[in-house]
C-alpha positions as CSV (number, residue, x, y, z in Angstrom):
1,X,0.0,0.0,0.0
2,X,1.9,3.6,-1.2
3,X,-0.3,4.8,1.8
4,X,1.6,2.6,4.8
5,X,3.8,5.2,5.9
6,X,1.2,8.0,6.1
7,X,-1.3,5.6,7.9
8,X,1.6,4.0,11.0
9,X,2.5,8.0,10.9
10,X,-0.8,8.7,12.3
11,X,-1.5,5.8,14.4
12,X,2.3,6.2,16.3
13,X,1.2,9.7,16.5
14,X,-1.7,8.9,18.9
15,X,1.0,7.3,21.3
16,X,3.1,10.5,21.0
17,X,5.7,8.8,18.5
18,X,6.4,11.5,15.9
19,X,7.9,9.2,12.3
20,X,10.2,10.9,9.7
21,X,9.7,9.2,6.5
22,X,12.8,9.7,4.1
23,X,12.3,8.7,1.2
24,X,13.5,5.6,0.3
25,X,12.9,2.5,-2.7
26,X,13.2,-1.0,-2.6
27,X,14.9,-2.8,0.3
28,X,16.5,-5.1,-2.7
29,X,14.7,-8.3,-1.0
30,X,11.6,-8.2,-3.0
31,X,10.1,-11.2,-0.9
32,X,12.3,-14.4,-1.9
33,X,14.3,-12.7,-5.1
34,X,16.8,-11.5,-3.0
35,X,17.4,-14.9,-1.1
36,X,18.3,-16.2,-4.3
37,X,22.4,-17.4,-5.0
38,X,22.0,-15.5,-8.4
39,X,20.5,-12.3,-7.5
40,X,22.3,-11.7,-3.9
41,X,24.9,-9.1,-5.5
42,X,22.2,-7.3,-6.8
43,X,20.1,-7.5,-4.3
44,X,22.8,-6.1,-2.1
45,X,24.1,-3.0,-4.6
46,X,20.1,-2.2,-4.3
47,X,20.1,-2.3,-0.4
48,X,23.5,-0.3,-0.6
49,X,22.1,2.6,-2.7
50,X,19.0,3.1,-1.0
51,X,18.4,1.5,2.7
52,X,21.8,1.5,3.9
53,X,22.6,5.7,4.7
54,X,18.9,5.1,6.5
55,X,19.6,1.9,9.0
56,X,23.2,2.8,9.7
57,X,22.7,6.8,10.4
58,X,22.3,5.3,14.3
59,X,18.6,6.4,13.9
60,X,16.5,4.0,14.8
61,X,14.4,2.4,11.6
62,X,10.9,1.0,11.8
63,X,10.0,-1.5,8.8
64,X,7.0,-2.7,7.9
65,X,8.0,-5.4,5.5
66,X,9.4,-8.7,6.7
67,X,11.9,-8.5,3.5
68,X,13.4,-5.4,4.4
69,X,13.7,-6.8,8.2
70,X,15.4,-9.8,7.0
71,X,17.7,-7.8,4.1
72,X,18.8,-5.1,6.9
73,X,19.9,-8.2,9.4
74,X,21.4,-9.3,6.6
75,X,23.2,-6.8,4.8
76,X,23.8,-4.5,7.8
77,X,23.5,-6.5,11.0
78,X,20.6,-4.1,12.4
79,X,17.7,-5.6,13.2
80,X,14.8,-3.6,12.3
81,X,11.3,-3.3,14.2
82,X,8.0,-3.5,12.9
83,X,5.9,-0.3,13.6
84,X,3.0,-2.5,15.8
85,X,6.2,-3.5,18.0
86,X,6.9,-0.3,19.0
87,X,2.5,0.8,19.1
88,X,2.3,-2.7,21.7
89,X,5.7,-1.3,23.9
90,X,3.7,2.6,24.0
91,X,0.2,1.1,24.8
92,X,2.0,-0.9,27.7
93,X,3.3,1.6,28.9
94,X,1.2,4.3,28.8
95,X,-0.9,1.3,30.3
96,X,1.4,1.1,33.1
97,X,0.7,-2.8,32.3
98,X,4.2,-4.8,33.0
């Protein structure tokens, strides 16, 4: 959905979690593609030129996609959340539920 970011934007935005959404393209996963012996060097020169600056700028990076979580462990060592992780820590919290 080219909506995604917009929508977790507003939804971590009701917890007090304020996203910046740099603008960023394909992971270089691509679901199994980039798994594959034949595509990895690809797949990493397309991580490199657009996801790497992101994960390793010592922000941290919210992900949505379970490719880009597994090519950022992969290609960078940094493991990525998904946005609902961080929406269930918030809710706990502001839940004061342990």
């Amino acid at each position: 959905r080219p909506d995604t970011g917009r929508m977790w934007s507003a939804i971590l935005a009701r917890v007090g979690v304020t996203l910046e959404r740099p603008a960023t393209g394909c992971c270089g996963m691509a679901g199994t593609w980039g798994h594959e012996v034949r595509n990895a060097a690809t797949s990493a020169r397309i991580f490199a030129q657009s996801w790497a600056g992101q994960v390793e700028a010592g922000m941290p990076v919210l992900a949505t996609g379970f490719s880009c979580r597994c090519q950022t462990q992969a290609q960078a060592g940094i493991t990525l959340r998904h946005p609902l992780s961080l929406l269930a820590e918030r809710v706990q919290v502001s839940m004061n539920v342990t």
